[in-house]
Every structure is written in C-alpha cells, then in structure tokens.
C-alpha positions, 0 to 999 in steps of 0.5 A, a space after each residue: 500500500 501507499 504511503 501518504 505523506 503530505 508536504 505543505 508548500 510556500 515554494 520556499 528553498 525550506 518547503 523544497 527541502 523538505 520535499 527533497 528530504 522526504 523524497 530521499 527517505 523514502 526512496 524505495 517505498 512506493 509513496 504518493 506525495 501531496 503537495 499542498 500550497 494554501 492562499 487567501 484571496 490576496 490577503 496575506 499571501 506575501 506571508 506564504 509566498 517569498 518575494 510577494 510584497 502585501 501592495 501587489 494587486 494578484 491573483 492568489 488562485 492563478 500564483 498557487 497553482 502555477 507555483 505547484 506546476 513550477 515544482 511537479 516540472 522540477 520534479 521530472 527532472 529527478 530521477 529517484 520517483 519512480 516509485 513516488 506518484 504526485 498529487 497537487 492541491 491549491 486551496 484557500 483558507 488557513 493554514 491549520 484548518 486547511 490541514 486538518 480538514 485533509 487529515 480528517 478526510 483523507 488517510 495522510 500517514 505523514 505530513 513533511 514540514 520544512 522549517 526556515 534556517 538550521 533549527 526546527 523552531 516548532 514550540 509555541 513560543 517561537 509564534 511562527 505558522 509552523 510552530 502554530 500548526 505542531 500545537 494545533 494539529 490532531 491526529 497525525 504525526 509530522 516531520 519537521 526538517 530543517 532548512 540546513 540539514 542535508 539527508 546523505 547516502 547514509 540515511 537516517 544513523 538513529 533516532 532518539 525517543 525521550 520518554 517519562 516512562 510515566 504513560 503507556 502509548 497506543 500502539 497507533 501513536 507509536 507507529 509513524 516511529 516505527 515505520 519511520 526507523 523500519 524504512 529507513 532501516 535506524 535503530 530507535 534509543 530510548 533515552 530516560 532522563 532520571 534527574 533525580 538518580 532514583 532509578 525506575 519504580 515498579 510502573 516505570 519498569 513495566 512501561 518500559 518493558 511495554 515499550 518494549 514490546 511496541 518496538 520488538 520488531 525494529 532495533 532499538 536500545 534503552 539509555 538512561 542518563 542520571 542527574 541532568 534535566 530532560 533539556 540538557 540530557 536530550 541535547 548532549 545525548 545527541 551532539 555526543 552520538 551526532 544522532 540525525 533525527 529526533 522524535 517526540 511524543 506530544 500529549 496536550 499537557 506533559 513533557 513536549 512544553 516543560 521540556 521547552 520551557 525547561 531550557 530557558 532555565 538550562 541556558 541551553 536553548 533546546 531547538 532542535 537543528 536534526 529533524 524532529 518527528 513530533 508524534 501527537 496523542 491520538 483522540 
C-alpha cells in the first residue's frame, strides 16, 4: 500500500527541502506525495509566498497553482520517483484548518514540514505558522526538517525517543516511529532522563518493558542518563552520538512544553537543528 505523506508548500528553498528530504527517505517505498500550497484571496499571501510584497494587486488562485506546476516540472527532472506518484492541491483558507480538514478526510500517514534556517523552531513560543500548526494539529504525526540539514547516502544513523516512562502509548501513536526507523532501516534509543538518580519504580519498569514490546520488531536500545534535566540530557545525548533525527511524543499537557520551557532555565536553548518527528496523542 501507499504511503501518504503530505508536504505543505510556500515554494520556499525550506518547503523544497523538505520535499527533497522526504523524497530521499523514502526512496524505495512506493509513496504518493501531496503537495499542498494554501492562499487567501490576496490577503496575506506575501506571508506564504517569498518575494510577494502585501501592495501587489494578484491573483492568489492563478500564483498557487502555477507555483505547484513550477515544482511537479522540477520534479521530472529527478530521477529517484519512480516509485513516488504526485498529487497537487491549491486551496484557500488557513493554514491549520486547511490541514486538518485533509487529515480528517483523507488517510495522510505523514505530513513533511520544512522549517526556515538550521533549527526546527516548532514550540509555541517561537509564534511562527509552523510552530502554530505542531500545537494545533490532531491526529497525525509530522516531520519537521530543517532548512540546513542535508539527508546523505547514509540515511537516517538513529533516532532518539525521550520518554517519562510515566504513560503507556497506543500502539497507533507509536507507529509513524516505527515505520519511520523500519524504512529507513535506524535503530530507535530510548533515552530516560532520571534527574533525580532514583532509578525506575515498579510502573516505570513495566512501561518500559511495554515499550518494549511496541518496538520488538525494529532495533532499538534503552539509555538512561542520571542527574541532568530532560533539556540538557536530550541535547548532549545527541551532539555526543551526532544522532540525525529526533522524535517526540506530544500529549496536550506533559513533557513536549516543560521540556521547552525547561531550557530557558538550562541556558541551553533546546531547538532542535536534526529533524524532529513530533508524534501527537491520538483522540
């Protein structure tokens, strides 16, 4: 069966990237890749479209489009798609909603979101349509890639899982991760942030062996750091492996915004600059 990713565009050189990183990743996987441009009716599209200036008189509908066949055009010149079939879709509205009506009607696997600059900039702090979008959205996993990062012929080398190990997942919530690191052959780590040096309690113990059991056919190992906070942990976790993605678990209260807040504190500045998987808690 196809996977269905979704790959919202502003025809950005970070929108481009993010199409081209998920092109790379999936390259052996059949795929039909959406590529959504969203508009409103002249208002406001200089925000979603470089180079538009607000005073402009255009068409919205007609810029939309011809921006889409721009990229389906650039698309025939690569030569990794033959098992990628492409679809486009130009639509008003806003958009989180236009995002969500889609998620909501059609069977989108994955949505890929290219991110401006060399981090990820998703918490709700940085108020950006990105980050707007990673707090709103329900019900569906999202990809965000940096616009510095460069998928190599390497692939993929790991991807980090922090988790309180205070919660059991469904198994649904779970499998973007799965299918992510099963595709592109990664092994997932496991990383518990013990602050406290208090080792797991009983529940912990049988949440982990849980998680176990959802990772048991995908290579994946448990870490463990002790006397760091979740924020310093995760990052020096990575800079130290030079692990290049990671994932997170975002319920709507819990550890995705401590753990953002959190580094302010840390005087480390936890923006992620690998992509970030961000897995949602599913209704």
């Amino acid at each position: 069966m196809e996977k269905q990713i979704l790959v919202p565009t502003n025809f950005s050189k970070h929108a481009w990237n993010a199409l081209v990183f998920g092109l790379k990743l999936y390259k052996s996987i059949p795929c039909n890749f959406l590529l959504l441009n969203v508009y409103d009716d002249g208002r406001g599209i200089s925000d979603r479209i470089p180079g538009i200036k607000p005073e402009e008189d255009i068409d919205a509908k007609k810029t939309s489009k011809e921006g889409l066949d721009r990229i389906m055009q650039g698309l025939s010149f690569r030569k990794e798609n033959q098992n990628h079939e492409f679809e486009t879709l130009s639509l008003e509205g806003d958009l989180e909603d236009v995002v969500q009506e889609i998620v909501n009607t059609r069977p989108i696997d994955l949505i890929l979101l290219g991110t401006e600059g060399a981090n990820v900039n998703i918490h709700s702090s940085y108020k950006s349509k990105l980050s707007k979008l990673a707090d709103a959205l329900q019900n569906c996993a999202i990809l965000f890639i940096p616009e510095d990062f460069e998928l190599t012929d390497q692939s993929v080398n790991e991807i980090v899982f922090p988790t309180t190990l205070r919660f059991p997942f469904q198994e649904k919530e779970l499998d973007p991760l799965k299918d992510l690191a099963s595709n592109s052959s990664s092994p997932v780590r496991v990383l518990y942030i013990d602050s406290d040096s208090k080792g797991l309690s009983d529940e912990q113990q049988r949440l982990k062996e849980n998680l176990e059991e959802h990772f048991s056919a995908i290579k994946n190992t448990f870490h463990r750091l002790t006397k760091t906070t979740a924020s310093t942990g995760i990052h020096l976790f990575i800079e130290s492996r030079q692990s290049t993605m990671l994932a997170l678990y975002k319920r709507k209260q819990g550890f995705f915004s401590k753990l953002f807040l959190q580094s302010k504190s840390d005087g480390i500045e936890f923006d992620p600059s690998v992509p970030v998987l961000l897995l949602k808690e599913l209704n």
